[in-house]
C-alpha beads as a LAMMPS data file, in Angstrom:
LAMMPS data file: protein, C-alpha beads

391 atoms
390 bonds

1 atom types
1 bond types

-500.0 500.0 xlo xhi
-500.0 500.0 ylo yhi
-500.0 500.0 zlo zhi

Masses

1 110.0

Atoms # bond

1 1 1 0.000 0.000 0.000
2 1 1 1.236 3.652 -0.976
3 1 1 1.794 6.437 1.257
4 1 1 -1.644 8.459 1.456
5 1 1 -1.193 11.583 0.150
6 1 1 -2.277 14.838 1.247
7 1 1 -5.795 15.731 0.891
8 1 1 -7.984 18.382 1.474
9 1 1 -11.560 18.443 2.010
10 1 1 -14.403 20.236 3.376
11 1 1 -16.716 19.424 6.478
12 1 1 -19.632 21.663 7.429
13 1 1 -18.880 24.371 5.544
14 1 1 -14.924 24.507 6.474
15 1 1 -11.718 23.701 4.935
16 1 1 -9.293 20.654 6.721
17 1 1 -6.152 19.980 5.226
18 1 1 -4.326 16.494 5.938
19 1 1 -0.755 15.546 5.167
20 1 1 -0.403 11.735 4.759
21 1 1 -0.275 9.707 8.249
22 1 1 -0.175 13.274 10.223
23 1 1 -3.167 14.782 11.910
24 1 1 -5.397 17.460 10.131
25 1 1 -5.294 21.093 10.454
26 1 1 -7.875 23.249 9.349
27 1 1 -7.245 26.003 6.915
28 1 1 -8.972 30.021 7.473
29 1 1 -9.201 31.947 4.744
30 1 1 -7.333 35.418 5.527
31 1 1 -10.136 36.795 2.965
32 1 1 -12.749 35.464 4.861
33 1 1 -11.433 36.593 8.111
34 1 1 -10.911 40.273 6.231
35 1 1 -14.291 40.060 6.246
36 1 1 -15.622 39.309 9.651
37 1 1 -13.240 41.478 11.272
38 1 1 -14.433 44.542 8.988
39 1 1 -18.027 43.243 9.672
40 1 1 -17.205 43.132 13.290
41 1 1 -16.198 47.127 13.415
42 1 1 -19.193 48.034 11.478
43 1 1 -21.011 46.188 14.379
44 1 1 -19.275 48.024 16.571
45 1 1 -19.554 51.690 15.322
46 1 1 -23.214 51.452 14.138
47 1 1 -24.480 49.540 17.526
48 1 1 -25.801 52.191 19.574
49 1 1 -27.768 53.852 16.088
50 1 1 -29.454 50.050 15.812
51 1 1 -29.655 50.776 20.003
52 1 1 -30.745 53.855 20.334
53 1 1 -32.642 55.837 17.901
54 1 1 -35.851 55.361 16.862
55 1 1 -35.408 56.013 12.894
56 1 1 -32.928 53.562 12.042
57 1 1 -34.667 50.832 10.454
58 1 1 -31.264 48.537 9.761
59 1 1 -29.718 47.474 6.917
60 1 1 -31.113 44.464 5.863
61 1 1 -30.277 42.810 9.233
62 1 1 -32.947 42.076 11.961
63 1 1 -35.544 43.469 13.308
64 1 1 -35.350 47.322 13.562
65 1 1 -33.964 48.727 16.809
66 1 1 -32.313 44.922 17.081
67 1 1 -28.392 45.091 16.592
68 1 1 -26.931 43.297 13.208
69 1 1 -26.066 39.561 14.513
70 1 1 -22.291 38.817 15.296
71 1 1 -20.051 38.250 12.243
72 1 1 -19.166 34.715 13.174
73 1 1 -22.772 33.316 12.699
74 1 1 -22.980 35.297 9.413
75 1 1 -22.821 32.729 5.929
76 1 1 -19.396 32.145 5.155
77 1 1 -18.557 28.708 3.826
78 1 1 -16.359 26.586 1.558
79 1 1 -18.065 25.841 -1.301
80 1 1 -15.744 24.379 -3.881
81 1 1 -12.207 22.245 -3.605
82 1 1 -10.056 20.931 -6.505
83 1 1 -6.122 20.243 -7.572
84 1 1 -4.372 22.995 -8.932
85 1 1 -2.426 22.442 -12.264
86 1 1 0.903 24.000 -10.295
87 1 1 2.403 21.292 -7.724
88 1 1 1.786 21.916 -4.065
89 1 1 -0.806 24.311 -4.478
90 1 1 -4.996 23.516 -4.400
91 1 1 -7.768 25.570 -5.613
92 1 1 -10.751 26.789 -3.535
93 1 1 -14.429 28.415 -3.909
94 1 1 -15.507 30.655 -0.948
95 1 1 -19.328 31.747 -1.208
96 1 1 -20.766 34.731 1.935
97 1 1 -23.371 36.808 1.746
98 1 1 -22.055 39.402 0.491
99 1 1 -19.039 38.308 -1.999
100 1 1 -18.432 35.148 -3.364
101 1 1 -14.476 33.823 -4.692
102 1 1 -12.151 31.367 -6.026
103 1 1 -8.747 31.251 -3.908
104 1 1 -5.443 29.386 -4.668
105 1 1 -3.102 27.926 -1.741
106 1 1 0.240 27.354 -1.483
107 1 1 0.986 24.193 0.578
108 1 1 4.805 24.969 1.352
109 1 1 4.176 28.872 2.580
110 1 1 0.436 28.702 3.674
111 1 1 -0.142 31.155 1.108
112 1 1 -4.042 32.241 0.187
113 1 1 -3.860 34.002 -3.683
114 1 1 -7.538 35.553 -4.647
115 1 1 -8.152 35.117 -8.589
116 1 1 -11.589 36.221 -9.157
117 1 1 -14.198 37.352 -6.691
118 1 1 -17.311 39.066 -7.004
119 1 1 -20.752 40.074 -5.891
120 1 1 -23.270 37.610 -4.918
121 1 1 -20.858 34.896 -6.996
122 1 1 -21.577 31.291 -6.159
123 1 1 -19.776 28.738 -7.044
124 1 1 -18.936 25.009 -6.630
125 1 1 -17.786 22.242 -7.889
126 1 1 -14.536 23.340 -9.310
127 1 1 -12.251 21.204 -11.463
128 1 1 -8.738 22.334 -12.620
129 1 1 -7.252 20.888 -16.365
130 1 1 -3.952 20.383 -15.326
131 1 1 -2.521 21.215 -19.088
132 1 1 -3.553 24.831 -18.902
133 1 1 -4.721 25.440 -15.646
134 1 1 -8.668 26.152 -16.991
135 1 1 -11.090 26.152 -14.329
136 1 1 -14.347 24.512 -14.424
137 1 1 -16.820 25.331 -12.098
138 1 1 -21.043 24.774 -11.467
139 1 1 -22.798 28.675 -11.014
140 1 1 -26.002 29.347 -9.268
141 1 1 -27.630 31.425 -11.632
142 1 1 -30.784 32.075 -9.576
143 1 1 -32.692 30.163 -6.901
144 1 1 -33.654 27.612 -9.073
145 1 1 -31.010 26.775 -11.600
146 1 1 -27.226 26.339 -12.101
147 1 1 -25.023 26.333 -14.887
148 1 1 -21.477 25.467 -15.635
149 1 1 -18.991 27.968 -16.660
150 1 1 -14.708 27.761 -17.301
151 1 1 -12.298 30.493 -16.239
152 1 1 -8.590 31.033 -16.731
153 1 1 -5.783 29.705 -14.783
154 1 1 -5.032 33.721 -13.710
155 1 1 -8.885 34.380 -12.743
156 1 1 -9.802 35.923 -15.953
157 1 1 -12.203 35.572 -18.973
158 1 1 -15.297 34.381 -16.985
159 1 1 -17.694 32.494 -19.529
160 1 1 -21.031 30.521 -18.896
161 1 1 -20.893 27.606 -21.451
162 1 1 -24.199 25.650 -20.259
163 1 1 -27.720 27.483 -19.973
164 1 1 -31.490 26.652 -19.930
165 1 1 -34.146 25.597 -16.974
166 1 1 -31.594 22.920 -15.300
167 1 1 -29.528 22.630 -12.953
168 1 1 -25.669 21.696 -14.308
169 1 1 -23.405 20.824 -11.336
170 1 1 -19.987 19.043 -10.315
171 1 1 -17.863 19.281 -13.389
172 1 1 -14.727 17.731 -14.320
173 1 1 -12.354 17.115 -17.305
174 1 1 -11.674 13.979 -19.042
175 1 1 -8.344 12.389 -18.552
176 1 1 -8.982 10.713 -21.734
177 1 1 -9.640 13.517 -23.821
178 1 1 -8.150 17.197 -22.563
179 1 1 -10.837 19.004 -24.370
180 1 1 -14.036 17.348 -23.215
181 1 1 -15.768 18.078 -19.834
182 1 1 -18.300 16.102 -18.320
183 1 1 -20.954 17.224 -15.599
184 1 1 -24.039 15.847 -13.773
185 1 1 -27.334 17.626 -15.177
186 1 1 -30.904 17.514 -14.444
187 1 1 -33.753 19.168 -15.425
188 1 1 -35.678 21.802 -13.713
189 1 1 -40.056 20.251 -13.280
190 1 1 -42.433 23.720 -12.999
191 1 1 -45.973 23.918 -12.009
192 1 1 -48.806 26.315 -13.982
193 1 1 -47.684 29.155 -12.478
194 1 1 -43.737 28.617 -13.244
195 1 1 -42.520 27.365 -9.636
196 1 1 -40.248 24.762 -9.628
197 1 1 -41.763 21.608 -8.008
198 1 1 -39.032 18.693 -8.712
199 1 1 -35.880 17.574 -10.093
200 1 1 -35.662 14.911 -13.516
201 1 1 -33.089 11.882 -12.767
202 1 1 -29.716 13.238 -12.769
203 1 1 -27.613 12.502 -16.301
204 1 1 -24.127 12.716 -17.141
205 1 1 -23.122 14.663 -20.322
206 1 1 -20.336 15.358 -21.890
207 1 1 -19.264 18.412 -23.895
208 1 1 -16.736 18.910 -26.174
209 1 1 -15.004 22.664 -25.721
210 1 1 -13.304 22.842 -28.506
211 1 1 -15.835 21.618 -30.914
212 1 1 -18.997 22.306 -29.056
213 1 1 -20.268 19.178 -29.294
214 1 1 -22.663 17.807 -26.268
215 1 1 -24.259 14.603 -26.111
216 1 1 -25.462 12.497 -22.852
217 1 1 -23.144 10.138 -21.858
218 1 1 -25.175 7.636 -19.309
219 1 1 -28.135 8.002 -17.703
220 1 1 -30.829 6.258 -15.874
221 1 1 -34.819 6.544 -15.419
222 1 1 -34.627 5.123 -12.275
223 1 1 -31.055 6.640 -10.349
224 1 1 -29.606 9.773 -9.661
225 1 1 -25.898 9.694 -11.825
226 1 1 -23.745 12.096 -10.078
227 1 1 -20.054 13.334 -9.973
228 1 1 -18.892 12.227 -13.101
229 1 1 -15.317 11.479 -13.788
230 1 1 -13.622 9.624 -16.780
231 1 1 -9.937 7.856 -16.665
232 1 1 -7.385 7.646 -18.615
233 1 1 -8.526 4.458 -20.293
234 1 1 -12.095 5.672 -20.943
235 1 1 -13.697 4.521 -18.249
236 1 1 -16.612 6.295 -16.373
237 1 1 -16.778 6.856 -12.716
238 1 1 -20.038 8.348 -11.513
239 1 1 -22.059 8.094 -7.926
240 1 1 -25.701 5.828 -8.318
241 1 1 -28.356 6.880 -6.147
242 1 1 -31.934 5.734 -6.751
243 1 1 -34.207 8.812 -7.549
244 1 1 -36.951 10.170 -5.559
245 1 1 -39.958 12.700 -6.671
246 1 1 -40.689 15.598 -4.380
247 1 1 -43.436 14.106 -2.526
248 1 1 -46.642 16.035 -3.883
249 1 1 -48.285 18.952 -1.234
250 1 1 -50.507 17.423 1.467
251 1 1 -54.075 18.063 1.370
252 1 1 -53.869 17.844 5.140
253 1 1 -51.209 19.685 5.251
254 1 1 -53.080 22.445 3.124
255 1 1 -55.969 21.971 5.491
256 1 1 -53.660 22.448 8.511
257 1 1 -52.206 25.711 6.973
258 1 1 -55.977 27.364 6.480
259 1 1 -56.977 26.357 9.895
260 1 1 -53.518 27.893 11.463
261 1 1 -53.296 31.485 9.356
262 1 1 -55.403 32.960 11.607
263 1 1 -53.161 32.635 14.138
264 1 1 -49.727 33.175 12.260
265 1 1 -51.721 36.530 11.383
266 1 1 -52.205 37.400 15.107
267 1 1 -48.552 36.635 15.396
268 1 1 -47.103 38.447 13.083
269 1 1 -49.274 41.220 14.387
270 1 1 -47.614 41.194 18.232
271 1 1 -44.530 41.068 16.704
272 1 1 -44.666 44.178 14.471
273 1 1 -45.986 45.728 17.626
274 1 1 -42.997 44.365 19.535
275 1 1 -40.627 45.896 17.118
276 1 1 -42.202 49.457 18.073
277 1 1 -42.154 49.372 21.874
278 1 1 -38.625 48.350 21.327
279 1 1 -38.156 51.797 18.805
280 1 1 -39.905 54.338 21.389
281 1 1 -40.437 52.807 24.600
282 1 1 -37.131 50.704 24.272
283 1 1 -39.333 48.276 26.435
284 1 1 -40.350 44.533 24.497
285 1 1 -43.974 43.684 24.655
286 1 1 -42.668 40.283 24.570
287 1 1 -40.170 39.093 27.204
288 1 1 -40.078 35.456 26.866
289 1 1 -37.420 34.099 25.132
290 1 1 -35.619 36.423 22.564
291 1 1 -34.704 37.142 19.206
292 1 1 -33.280 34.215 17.027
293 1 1 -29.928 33.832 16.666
294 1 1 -28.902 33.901 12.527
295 1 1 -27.009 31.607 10.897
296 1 1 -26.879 28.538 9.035
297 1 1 -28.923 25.559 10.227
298 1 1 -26.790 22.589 10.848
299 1 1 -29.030 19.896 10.547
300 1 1 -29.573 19.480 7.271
301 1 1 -26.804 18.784 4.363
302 1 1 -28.779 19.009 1.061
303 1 1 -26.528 17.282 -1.332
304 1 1 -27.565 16.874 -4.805
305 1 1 -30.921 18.528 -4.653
306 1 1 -31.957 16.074 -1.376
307 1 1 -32.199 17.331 1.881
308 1 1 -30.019 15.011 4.063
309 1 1 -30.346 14.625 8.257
310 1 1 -27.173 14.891 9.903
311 1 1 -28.126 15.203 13.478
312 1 1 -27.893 12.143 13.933
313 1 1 -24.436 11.372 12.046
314 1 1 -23.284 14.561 14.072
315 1 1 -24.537 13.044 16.833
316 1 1 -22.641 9.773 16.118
317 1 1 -19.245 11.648 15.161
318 1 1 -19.049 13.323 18.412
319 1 1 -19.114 10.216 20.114
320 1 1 -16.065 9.053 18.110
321 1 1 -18.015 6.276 15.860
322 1 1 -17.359 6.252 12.411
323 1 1 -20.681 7.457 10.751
324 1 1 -21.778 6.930 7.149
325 1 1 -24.349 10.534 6.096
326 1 1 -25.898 8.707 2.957
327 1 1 -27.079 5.187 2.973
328 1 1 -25.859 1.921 1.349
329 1 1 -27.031 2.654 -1.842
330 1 1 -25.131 5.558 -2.715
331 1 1 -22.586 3.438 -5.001
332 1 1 -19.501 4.413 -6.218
333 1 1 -19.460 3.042 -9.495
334 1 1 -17.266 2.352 -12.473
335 1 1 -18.873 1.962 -15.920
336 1 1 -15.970 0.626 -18.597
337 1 1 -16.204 1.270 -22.069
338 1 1 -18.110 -1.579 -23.165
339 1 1 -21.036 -0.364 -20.683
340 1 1 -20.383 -2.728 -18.073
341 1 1 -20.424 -1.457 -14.420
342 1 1 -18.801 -2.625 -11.075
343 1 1 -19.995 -1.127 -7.682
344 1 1 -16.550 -0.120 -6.025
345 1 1 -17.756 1.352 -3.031
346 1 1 -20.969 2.151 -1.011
347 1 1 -22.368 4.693 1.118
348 1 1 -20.249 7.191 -0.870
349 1 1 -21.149 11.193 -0.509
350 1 1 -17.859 12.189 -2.909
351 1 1 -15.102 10.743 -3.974
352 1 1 -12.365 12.408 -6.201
353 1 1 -10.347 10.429 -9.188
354 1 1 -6.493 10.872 -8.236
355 1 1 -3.923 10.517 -11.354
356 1 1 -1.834 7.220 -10.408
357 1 1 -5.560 5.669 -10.402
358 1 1 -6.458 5.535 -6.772
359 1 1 -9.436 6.515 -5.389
360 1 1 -10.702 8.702 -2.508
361 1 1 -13.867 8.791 -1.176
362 1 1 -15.862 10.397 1.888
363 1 1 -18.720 8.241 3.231
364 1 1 -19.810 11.720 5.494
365 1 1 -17.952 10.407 8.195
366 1 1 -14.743 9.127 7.025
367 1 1 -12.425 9.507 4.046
368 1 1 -11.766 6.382 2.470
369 1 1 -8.392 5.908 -0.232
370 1 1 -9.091 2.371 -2.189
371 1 1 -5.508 1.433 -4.221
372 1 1 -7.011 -1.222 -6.220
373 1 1 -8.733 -3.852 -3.942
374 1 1 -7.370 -2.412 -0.656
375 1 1 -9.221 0.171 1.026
376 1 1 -7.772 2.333 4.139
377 1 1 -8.898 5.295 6.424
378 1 1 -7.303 8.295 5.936
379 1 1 -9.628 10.908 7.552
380 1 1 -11.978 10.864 9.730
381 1 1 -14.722 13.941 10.575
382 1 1 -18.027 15.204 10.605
383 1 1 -20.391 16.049 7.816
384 1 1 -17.416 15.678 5.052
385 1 1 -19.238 16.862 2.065
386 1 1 -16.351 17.139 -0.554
387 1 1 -12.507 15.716 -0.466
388 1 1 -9.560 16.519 -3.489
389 1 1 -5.826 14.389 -3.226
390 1 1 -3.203 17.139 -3.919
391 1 1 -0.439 15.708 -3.695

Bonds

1 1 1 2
2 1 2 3
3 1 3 4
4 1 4 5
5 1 5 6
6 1 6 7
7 1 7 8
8 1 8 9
9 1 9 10
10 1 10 11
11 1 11 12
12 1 12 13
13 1 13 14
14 1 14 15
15 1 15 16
16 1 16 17
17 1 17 18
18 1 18 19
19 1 19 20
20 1 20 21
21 1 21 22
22 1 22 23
23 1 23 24
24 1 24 25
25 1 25 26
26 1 26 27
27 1 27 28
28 1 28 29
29 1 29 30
30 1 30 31
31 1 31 32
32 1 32 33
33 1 33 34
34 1 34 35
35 1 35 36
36 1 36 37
37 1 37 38
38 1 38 39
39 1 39 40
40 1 40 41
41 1 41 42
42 1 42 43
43 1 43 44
44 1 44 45
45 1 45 46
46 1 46 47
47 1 47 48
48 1 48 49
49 1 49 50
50 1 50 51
51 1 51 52
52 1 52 53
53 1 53 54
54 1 54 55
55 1 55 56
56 1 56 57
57 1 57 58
58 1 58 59
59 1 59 60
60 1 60 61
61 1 61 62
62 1 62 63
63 1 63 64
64 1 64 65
65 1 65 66
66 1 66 67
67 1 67 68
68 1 68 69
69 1 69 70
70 1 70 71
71 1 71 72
72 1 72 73
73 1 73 74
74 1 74 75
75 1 75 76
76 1 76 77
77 1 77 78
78 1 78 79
79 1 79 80
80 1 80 81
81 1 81 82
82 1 82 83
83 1 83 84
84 1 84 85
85 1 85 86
86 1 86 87
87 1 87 88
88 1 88 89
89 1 89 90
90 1 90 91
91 1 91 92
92 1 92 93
93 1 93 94
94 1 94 95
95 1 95 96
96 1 96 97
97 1 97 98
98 1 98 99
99 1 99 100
100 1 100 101
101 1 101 102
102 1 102 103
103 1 103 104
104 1 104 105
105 1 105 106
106 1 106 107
107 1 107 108
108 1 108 109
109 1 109 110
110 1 110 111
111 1 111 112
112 1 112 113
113 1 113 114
114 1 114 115
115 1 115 116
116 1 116 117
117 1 117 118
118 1 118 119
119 1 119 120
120 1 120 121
121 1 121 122
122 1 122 123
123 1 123 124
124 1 124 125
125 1 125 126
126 1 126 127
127 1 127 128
128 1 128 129
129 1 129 130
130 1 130 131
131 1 131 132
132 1 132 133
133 1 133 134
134 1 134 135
135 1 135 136
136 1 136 137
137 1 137 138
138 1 138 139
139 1 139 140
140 1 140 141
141 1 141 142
142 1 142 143
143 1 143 144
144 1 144 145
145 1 145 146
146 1 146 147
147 1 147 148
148 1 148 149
149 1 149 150
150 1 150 151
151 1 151 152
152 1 152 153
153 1 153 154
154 1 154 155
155 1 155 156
156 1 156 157
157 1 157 158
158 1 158 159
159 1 159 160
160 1 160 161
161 1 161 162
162 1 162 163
163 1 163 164
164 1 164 165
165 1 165 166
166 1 166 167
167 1 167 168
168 1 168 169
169 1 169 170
170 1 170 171
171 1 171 172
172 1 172 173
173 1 173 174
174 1 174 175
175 1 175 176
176 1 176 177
177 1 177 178
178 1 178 179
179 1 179 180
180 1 180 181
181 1 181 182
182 1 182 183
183 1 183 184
184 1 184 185
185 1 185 186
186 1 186 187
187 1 187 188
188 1 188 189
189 1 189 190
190 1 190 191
191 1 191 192
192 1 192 193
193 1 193 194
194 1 194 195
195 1 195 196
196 1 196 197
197 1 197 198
198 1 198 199
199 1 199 200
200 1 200 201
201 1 201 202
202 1 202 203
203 1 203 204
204 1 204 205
205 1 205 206
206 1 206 207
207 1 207 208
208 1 208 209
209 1 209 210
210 1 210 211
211 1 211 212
212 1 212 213
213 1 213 214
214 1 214 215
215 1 215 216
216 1 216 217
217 1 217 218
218 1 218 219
219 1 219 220
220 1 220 221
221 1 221 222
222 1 222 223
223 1 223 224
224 1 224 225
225 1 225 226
226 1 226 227
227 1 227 228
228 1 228 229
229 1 229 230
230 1 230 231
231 1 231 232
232 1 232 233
233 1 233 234
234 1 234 235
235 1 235 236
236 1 236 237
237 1 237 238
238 1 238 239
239 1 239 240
240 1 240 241
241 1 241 242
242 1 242 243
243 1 243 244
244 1 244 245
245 1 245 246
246 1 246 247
247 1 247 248
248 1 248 249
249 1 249 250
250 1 250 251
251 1 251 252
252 1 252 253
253 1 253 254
254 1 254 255
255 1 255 256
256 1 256 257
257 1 257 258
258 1 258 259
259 1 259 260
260 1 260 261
261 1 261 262
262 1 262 263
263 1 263 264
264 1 264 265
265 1 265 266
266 1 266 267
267 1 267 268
268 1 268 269
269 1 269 270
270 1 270 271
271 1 271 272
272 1 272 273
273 1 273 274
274 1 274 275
275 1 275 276
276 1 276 277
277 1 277 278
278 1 278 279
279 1 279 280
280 1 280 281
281 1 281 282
282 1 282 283
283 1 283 284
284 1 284 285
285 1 285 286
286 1 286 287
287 1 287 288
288 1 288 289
289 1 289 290
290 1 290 291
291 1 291 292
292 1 292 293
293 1 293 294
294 1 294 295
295 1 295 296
296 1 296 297
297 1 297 298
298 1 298 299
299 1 299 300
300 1 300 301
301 1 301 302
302 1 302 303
303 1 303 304
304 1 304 305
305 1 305 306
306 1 306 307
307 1 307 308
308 1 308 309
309 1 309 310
310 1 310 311
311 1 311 312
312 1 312 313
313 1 313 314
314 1 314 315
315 1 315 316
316 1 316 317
317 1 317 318
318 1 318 319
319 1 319 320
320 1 320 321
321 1 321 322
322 1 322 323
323 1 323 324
324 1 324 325
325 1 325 326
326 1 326 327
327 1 327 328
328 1 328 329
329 1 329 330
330 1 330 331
331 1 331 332
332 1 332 333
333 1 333 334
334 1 334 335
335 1 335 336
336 1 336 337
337 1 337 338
338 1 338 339
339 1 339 340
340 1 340 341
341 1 341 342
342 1 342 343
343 1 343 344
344 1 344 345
345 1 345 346
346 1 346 347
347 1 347 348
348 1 348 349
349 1 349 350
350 1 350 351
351 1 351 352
352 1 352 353
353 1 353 354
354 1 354 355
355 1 355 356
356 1 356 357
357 1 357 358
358 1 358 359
359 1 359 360
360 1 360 361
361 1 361 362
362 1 362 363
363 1 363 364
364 1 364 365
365 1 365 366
366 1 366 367
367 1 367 368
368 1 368 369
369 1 369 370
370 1 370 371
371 1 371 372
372 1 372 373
373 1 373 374
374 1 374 375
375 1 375 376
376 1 376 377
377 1 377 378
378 1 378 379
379 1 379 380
380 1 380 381
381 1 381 382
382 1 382 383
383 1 383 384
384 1 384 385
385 1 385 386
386 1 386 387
387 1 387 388
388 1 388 389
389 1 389 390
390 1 390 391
C-alpha cells in the first residue's frame, strides 16, 4: 500500500487539510477573516444607532432597533475544492453573503492568492485541467437553476458555457480527452404558475469545448448519476443513487395551513408591535425568550438537490463512531467502455479520481483511499461533504 497523500476536504462548511499519516489542520481563509473582522467594526460603530434611535430601520439585518447579529454566525462557507495544475498548491471556492471567490493555496508557505471574486458569486464544484490550468466550475444562476462555466488559470475571462431551466453541477475534465468536460445535469419540473416543483433523474453529459459538441453520456430513469469522472482508459466513474420525486403537497397539510393562518396573522401582528415598543419605549412587549440567533442551520446537508439529516451522524461523530451521512445505496461506481459497471464502493457522498488511479472517497464520516482492492482510512470527521488528493 502507498503512502496516502495529502488531501484536502471540506466538512460543514470549512476547509481541513491532511498531510499523509499526520493529523489534520484546518485552513482560514485570511479573505474570509478580512471580512468578519471589517463586519465586526461596522457592528461596533453602528451599535448604539441600531440601540438607540428610533429612525434607524437597519440594513437588511434584523428586526429594527435589534443590533446586526455577530459576524461569526454570518454565511461564510467553503463551497468548492479541486487540484491545482501547479504542484503543491490547491484551488478553492468561498461563497458569503455578500461576496463570493475562487482562492489558490500554497501548501509549502500557507499562502491564500484571490483570482476572481465578485458580488453575490456562487460557485462550486470546481475542477482544474492540469494542461492549462482552466477552471471549471457549477454557477447558481438564480434560486432555481445552475449552470457550468470555465475560467482562466489567472482568474480571468469568466464564460457561462451551459444554460437553460436545469440545474448543471460538479464538473470535471476527461483524462482521456483534454478538451471534453463532463458534468451531472438535471432538469428543472415547474408547475402552472412557473414554480419549480421537482428535479428529472440526474444525467451525465459530456461536452466537447473545442468543438462544441454535447451529447449524454449515461443516464438512468430510475437513479440519480452524479459526480462524473472519466480515466485515462475511458472509463466512467459516476455516484448511483436511486431517484426520488418531491413528494406532492398534502391536502392535510393544506388543510392544517388554512386552519392555522389565523393565528400566524395574530402573530405576526404582536410582533410588528414588539418591534415598536422596542423603537420608542425601548421596552419589548414580549419578554419570553428572545430574538433568534442567525445563521446557518446545521441539521440538514442538502446534497444533490436532497435534503439530508445529519443530526444524527453529528450526533454519532461526536461520540467518536465512524458514521456513514448517505445510505448503502449511494454506489460508487465504475462503468468501462463496453457499458459494463462494477460497484466499487458504497455509502459514498464524494469521492475524487487521483492521477496514479487511486481513489478517494468520503462516506460523510470518514475519508476512504481504495488502491485497487485495498481500502484504508485516511480521515476521519463530521459532515465531510467534498474531499480533493493534492499531492
Amino acid at each position: 500500500m502507498r503512502e496516502p497523500p495529502t488531501i484536502a476536504y471540506l466538512a460543514e462548511g470549512k476547509l481541513h487539510l491532511k498531510n499523509g499519516s499526520a493529523d489534520g489542520q484546518l485552513i482560514e481563509s485570511d479573505f474570509a477573516r478580512g471580512i468578519l473582522e471589517r463586519l465586526e467594526r461596522d457592528r461596533d460603530r453602528h451599535e448604539w444607532k441600531q440601540g438607540g434611535m428610533a429612525w434607524n430601520f437597519g440594513k437588511g439585518f434584523g428586526a429594527p432597533g435589534q443590533a446586526a447579529p455577530p459576524a461569526d454566525v454570518r454565511r461564510i462557507r467553503f463551497s468548492g475544492l479541486a487540484r491545482s495544475a501547479k504542484p503543491g498548491h490547491f484551488l478553492y471556492a468561498l461563497d458569503t453573503d455578500y461576496v463570493g471567490g475562487l482562492f489558490e493555496y500554497e501548501l509549502a508557505g500557507g499562502y491564500e492568492r484571490r483570482l476572481f471574486h465578485r458580488n453575490q458569486f456562487r460557485a462550486t464544484d470546481l475542477a482544474c485541467r492540469a494542461a492549462d490550468g482552466r477552471i471549471a466550475m457549477s454557477i447558481q444562476s438564480d434560486a432555481d437553476t445552475a449552470h457550468i462555466a470555465l475560467i482562466g488559470s489567472e482568474g480571468r475571462g469568466l464564460q457561462q458555457i451551459t444554460e437553460g431551466d436545469c440545474v448543471d453541477q460538479s464538473p470535471a475534465w476527461s483524462l482521456a480527452q483534454a478538451s471534453v468536460l463532463v458534468y451531472q445535469s438535471a432538469g428543472v419540473g415547474r408547475d402552472e404558475r412557473g414554480f419549480s416543483r421537482d428535479l428529472a433523474p440526474y444525467a451525465i453529459h459530456a461536452l466537447d469545448i473545442d468543438k462544441g459538441d454535447m451529447k449524454v453520456a449515461a443516464e438512468s430513469a430510475t437513479h440519480d448519476l452524479l459526480s462524473p469522472r472519466v480515466g485515462p482508459d475511458g472509463s466512467m466513474y459516476y455516484i448511483r443513487r436511486p431517484y426520488e420525486r418531491r413528494p406532492p403537497v398534502s391536502k392535510w397539510k393544506l388543510m392544517l395551513d388554512v386552519v392555522l393562518f389565523p393565528f400566524r396573522v395574530i402573530r405576526a401582528i404582536v410582533h410588528f408591535l414588539n418591534v415598536f415598543s422596542l423603537l420608542f419605549s425601548k421596552k419589548p412587549l414580549l419578554t419570553a425568550g428572545g430574538p433568534d440567533r442567525e445563521g446557518p442551520d446545521q441539521r440538514f446537508v442538502m446534497l444533490w438537490g436532497r435534503l439530508i439529516d445529519a443530526r444524527k451522524a453529528a450526533a454519532q461523530a461526536a461520540a467518536g463512531d465512524a458514521v456513514e451521512l448517505v445510505s448503502k445505496d449511494w454506489e460508487l461506481v465504475r462503468q468501462s467502455a463496453d457499458g459494463s459497471t462494477q460497484v466499487l464502493a458504497r455509502s459514498v457522498v464524494h469521492y475524487d479520481l487521483l492521477p496514479d488511479g487511486q481513489l478517494l472517497y468520503s462516506t460523510g464520516g470518514r475519508v476512504m483511499l481504495l488502491d485497487g482492492t485495498e481500502t484504508t482510512e485516511v480521515a476521519r470527521g463530521a459532515m465531510i461533504e467534498r474531499v480533493v488528493g493534492i499531492a
